[in-house]
LODREN-720057 format. One record per residue: residue in three letters; x, y, z of N, C-alpha, C in turn. Coordinates in nm, 2 decimals. Layout:
BEGIN
<node ALA,<X,Y,Z>,<X,Y,Z>,<X,Y,Z>>
...
//
This chain:
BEGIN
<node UNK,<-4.43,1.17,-1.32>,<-4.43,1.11,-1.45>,<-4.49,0.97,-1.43>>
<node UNK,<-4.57,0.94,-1.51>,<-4.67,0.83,-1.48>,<-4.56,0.67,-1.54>>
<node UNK,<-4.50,0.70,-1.64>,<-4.46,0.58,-1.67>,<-4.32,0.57,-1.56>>
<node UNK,<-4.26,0.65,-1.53>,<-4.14,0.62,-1.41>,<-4.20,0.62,-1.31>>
<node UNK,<-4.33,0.62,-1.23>,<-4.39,0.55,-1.10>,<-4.42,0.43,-1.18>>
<node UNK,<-4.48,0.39,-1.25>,<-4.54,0.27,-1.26>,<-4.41,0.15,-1.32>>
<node UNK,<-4.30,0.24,-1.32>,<-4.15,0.13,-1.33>,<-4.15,0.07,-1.21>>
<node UNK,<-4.13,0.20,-1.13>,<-4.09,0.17,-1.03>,<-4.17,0.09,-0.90>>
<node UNK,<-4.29,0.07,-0.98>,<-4.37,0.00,-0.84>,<-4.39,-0.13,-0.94>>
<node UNK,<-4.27,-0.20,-1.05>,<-4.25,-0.34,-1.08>,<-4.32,-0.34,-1.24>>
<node UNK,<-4.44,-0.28,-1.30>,<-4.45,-0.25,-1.44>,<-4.35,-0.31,-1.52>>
<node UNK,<-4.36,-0.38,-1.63>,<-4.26,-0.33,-1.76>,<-4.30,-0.21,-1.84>>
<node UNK,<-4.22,-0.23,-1.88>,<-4.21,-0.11,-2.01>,<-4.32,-0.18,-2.11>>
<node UNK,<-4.31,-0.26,-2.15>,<-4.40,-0.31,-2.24>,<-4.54,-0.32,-2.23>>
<node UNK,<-4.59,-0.35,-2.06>,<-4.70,-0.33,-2.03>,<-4.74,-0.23,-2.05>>
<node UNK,<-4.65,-0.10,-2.00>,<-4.70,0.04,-1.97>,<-4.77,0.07,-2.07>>
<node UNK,<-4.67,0.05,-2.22>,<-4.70,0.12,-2.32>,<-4.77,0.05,-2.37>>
<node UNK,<-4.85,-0.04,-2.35>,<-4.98,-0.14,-2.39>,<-5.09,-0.12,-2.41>>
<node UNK,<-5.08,0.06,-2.30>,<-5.21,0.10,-2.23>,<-5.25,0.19,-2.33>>
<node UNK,<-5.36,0.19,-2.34>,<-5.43,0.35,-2.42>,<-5.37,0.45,-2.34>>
<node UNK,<-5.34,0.53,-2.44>,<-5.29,0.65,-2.41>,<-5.15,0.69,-2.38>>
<node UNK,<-5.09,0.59,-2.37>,<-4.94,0.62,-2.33>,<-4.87,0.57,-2.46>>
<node UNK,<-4.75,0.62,-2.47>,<-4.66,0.64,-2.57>,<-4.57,0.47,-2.63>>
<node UNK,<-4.59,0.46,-2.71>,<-4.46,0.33,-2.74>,<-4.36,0.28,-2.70>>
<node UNK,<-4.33,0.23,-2.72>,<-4.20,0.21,-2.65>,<-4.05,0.27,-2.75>>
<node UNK,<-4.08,0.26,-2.87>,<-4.00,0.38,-2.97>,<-3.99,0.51,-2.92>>
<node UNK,<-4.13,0.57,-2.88>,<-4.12,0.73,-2.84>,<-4.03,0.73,-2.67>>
<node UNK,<-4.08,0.63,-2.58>,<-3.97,0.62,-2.46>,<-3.85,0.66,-2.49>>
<node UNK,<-3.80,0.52,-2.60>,<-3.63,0.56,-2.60>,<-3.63,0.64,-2.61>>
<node UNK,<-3.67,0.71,-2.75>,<-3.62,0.84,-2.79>,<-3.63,0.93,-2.69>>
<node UNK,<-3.71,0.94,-2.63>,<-3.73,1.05,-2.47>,<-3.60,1.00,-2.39>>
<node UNK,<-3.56,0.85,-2.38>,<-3.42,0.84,-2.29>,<-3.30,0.94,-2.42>>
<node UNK,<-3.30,0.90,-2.51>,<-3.21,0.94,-2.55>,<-3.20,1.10,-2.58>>
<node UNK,<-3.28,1.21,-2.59>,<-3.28,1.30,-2.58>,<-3.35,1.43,-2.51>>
<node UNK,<-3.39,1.34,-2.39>,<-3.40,1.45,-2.23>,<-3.33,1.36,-2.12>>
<node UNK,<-3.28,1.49,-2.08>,<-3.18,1.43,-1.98>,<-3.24,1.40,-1.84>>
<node UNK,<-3.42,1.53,-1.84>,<-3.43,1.48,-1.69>,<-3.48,1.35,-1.74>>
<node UNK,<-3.57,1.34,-1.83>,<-3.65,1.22,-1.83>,<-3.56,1.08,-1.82>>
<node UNK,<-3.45,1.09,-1.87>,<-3.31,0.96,-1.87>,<-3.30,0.99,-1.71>>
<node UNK,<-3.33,1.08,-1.64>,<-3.28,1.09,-1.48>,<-3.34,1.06,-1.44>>
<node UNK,<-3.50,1.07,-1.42>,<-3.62,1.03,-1.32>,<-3.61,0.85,-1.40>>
<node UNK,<-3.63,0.84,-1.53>,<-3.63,0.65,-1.55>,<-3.52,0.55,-1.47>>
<node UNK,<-3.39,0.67,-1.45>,<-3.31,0.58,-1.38>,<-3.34,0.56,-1.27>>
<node UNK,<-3.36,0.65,-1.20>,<-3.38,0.66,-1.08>,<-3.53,0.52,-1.03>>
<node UNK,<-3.64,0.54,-1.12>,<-3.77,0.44,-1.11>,<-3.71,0.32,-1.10>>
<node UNK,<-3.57,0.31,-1.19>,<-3.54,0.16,-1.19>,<-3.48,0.11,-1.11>>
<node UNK,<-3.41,0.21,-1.05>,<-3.30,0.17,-0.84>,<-3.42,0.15,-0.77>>
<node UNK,<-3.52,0.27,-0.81>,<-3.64,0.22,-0.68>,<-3.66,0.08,-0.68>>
<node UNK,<-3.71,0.04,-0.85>,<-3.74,-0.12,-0.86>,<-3.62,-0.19,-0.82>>
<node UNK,<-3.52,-0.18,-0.85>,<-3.43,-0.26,-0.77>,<-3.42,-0.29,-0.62>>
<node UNK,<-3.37,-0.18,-0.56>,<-3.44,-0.21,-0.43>,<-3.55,-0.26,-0.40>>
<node UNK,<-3.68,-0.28,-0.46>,<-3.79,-0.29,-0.37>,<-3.80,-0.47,-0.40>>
<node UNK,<-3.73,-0.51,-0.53>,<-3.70,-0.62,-0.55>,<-3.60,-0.71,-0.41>>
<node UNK,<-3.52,-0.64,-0.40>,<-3.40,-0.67,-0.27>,<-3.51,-0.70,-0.13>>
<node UNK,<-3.59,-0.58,-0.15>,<-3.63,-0.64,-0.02>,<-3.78,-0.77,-0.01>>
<node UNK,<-3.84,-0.75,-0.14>,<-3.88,-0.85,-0.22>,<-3.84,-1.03,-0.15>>
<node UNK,<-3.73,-1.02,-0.22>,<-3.66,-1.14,-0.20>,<-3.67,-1.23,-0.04>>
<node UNK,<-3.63,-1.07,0.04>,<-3.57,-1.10,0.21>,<-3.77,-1.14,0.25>>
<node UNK,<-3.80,-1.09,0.19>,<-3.97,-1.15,0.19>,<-4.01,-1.29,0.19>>
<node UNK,<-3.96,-1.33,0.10>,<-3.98,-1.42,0.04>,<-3.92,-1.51,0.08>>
<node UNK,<-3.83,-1.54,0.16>,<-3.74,-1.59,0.18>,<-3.76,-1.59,0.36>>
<node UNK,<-3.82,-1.52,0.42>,<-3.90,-1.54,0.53>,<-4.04,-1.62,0.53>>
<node UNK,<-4.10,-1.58,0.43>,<-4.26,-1.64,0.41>,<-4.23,-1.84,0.45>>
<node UNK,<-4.30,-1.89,0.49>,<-4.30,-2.03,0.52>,<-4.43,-2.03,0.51>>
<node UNK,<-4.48,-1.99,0.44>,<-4.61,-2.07,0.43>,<-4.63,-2.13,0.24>>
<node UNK,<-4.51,-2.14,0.18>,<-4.51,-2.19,-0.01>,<-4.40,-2.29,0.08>>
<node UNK,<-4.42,-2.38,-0.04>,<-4.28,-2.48,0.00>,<-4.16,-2.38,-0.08>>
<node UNK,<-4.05,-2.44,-0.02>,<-3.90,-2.41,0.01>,<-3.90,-2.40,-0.16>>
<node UNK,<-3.88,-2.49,-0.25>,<-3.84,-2.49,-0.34>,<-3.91,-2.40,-0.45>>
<node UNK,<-4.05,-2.33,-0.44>,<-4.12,-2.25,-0.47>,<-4.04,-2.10,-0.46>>
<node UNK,<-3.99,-2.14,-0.30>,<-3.97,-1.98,-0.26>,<-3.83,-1.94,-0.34>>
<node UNK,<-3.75,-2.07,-0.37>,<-3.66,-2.05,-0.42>,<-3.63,-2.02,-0.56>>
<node UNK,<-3.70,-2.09,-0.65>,<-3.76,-1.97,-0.75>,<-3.80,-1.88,-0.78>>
<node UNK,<-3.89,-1.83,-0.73>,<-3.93,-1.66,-0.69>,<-3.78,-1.60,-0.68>>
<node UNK,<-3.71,-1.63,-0.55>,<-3.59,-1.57,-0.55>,<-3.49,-1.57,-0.69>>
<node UNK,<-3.49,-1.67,-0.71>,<-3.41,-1.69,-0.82>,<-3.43,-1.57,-0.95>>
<node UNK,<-3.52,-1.59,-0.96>,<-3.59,-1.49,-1.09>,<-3.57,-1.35,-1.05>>
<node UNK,<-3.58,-1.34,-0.93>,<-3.58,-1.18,-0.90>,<-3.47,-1.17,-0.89>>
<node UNK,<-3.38,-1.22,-0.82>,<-3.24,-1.21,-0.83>,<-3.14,-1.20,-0.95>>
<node UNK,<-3.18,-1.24,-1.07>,<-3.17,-1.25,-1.23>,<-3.19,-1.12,-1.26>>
<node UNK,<-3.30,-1.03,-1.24>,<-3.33,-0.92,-1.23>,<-3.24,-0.82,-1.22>>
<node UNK,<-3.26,-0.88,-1.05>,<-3.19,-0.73,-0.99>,<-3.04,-0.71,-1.00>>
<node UNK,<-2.95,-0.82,-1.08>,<-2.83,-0.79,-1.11>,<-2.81,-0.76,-1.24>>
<node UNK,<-2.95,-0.77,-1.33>,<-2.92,-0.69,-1.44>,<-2.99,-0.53,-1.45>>
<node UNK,<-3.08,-0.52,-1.36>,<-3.09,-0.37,-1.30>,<-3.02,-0.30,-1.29>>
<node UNK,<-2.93,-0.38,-1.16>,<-2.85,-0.26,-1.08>,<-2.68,-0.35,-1.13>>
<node UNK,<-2.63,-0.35,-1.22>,<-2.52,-0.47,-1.17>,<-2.37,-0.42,-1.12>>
<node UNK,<-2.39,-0.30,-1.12>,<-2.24,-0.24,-1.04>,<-2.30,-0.27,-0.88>>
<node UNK,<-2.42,-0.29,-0.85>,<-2.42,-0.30,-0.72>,<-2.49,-0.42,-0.65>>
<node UNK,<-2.52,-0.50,-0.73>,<-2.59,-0.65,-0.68>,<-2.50,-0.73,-0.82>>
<node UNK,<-2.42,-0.76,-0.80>,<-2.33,-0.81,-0.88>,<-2.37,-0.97,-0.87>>
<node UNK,<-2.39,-1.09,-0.95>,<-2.43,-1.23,-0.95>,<-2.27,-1.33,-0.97>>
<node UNK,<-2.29,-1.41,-0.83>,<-2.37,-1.45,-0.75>,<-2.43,-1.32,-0.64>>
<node UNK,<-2.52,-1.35,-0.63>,<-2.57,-1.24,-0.51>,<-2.49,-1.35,-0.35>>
<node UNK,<-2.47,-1.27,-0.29>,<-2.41,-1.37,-0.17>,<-2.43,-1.28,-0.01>>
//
C-alpha cells in the first residue's frame, strides 16, 4: 500500500494526499474507519515511523558536526512526535 510505505518512511498524511492521484484525506479516514486490514497495515507504518524516528534521534545526537544547540532541537521536535505516535511506549519525558 503506497500511502502506508510512504508513512512509514516519515511522509504526512497531508503531503501524501497532496499528490495526484491519491485519495484525501476524508477517503483515508474513512478507509481507517471501515477496513480493518487497512487500520492494521496504517498502524503498523506509524510504529515503523516511530521507531525509525528513535533511531533518528540516537543520530543526531551523535552527529558533531551542527552545533549542540541545533542538534537539540531536531531532537526535541522528534521526540514531541514520537511520544505522540507511540505514547504507551515512549511516554514524555523521554529519559
Amino acid at each position: 500500500m503506497t500511502i502506508c510505505h510512504r508513512l512509514a518512511g516519515g511522509e504526512s498524511l497531508r503531503v501524501i494526499c497532496a499528490d495526484a492521484g491519491m485519495p484525501d484525506r476524508a477517503t483515508v479516514f474513512r478507509w481507517l474507519d471501515r477496513n480493518e486490514e487497512f487500520r492494521r497495515r496504517y498502524a503498523l507504518a506509524r510504529e515503523c515511523l516511530a521507531e525509525d524516528l528513535f533511531d533518528e534521534m540516537r543520530e543526531i545526537a551523535d552527529d558533531t558536526s551542527e552545533p549542540i544547540e541545533h542538534r537539540r532541537l531536531r531532537i526535541k521536535a522528534r521526540r514531541w512526535m514520537l511520544t505522540h505516535l507511540a505514547p504507551k511506549k515512549y511516554r514524555y519525558p523521554l529519559t
